[in-house]
C-alpha positions as CSV (number, residue, x, y, z in Angstrom):
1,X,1.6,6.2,-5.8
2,X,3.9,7.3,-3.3
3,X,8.0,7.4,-3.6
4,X,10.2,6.9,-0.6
5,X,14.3,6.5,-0.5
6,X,15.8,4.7,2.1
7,X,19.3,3.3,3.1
8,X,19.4,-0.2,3.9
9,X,22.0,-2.4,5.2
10,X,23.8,-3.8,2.4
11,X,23.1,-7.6,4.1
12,X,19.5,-6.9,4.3
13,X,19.3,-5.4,1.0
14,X,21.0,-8.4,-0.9
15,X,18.8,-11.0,1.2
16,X,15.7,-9.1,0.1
17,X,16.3,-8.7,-3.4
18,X,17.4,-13.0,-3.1
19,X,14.3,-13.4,-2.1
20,X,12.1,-10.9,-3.9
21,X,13.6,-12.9,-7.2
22,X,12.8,-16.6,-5.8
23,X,8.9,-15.5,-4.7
24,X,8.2,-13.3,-7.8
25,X,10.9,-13.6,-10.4
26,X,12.7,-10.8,-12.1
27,X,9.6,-9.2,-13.2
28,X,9.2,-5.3,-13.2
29,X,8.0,-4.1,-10.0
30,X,8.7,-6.8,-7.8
31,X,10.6,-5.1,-5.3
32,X,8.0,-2.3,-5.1
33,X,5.1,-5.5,-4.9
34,X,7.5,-6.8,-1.8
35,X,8.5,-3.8,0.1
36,X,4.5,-2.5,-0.1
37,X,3.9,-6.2,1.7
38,X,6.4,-5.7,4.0
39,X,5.4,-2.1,5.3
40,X,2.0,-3.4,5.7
41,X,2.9,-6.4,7.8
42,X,5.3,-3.8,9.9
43,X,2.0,-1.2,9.9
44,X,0.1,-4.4,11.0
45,X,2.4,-5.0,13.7
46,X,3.1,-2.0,15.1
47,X,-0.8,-1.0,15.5
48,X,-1.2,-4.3,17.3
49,X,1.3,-3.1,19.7
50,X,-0.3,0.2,20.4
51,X,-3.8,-1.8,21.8
Protein backbone atom coordinates (compact mmCIF):
# COMPACT_ATOMS: atom_id res chain seq x y z
CA UNK A 1 0.00 0.00 0.00
CA UNK A 2 1.20 3.07 -1.32
CA UNK A 3 1.57 6.66 0.76
CA UNK A 4 1.10 9.90 -1.03
CA UNK A 5 0.92 13.69 0.63
CA UNK A 6 -0.81 16.26 -0.97
CA UNK A 7 -2.00 19.86 -0.26
CA UNK A 8 -5.55 20.47 -0.74
CA UNK A 9 -7.58 23.44 -0.67
CA UNK A 10 -8.88 23.91 2.63
CA UNK A 11 -12.68 24.22 1.01
CA UNK A 12 -12.18 21.04 -0.80
CA UNK A 13 -10.67 19.36 2.09
CA UNK A 14 -13.52 20.19 4.60
CA UNK A 15 -16.23 19.20 1.90
CA UNK A 16 -14.56 15.87 1.48
CA UNK A 17 -14.07 14.88 4.86
CA UNK A 18 -18.26 16.17 5.32
CA UNK A 19 -18.87 13.84 3.09
CA UNK A 20 -16.48 10.95 3.61
CA UNK A 21 -18.31 11.03 7.32
CA UNK A 22 -22.05 11.06 5.90
CA UNK A 23 -21.19 7.94 3.17
CA UNK A 24 -18.95 5.91 5.62
CA UNK A 25 -19.11 7.17 9.07
CA UNK A 26 -16.16 7.98 11.25
CA UNK A 27 -14.68 4.59 10.82
CA UNK A 28 -10.79 4.06 10.49
CA UNK A 29 -9.74 4.34 6.97
CA UNK A 30 -12.48 6.02 5.49
CA UNK A 31 -10.68 8.74 3.93
CA UNK A 32 -8.12 6.39 2.53
CA UNK A 33 -11.43 4.01 1.21
CA UNK A 34 -12.73 7.63 -0.48
CA UNK A 35 -9.69 9.16 -1.84
CA UNK A 36 -8.61 5.46 -3.45
CA UNK A 37 -12.42 5.85 -5.20
CA UNK A 38 -11.76 9.10 -6.22
CA UNK A 39 -8.29 8.63 -7.99
CA UNK A 40 -9.78 5.74 -9.73
CA UNK A 41 -12.79 7.58 -11.13
CA UNK A 42 -10.13 10.49 -12.06
CA UNK A 43 -7.76 7.48 -13.63
CA UNK A 44 -11.00 6.38 -15.27
CA UNK A 45 -11.54 9.64 -16.73
CA UNK A 46 -8.61 10.72 -17.85
CA UNK A 47 -7.81 7.40 -19.87
CA UNK A 48 -11.16 7.91 -21.49
CA UNK A 49 -9.89 11.13 -22.67
CA UNK A 50 -6.73 9.86 -24.17
CA UNK A 51 -8.97 7.45 -26.77
Amino acid sequence: MGVITVSVDDDVERKFRKLVAEKYGRIRGALGVAVTEAMKLWIEKVEREKK
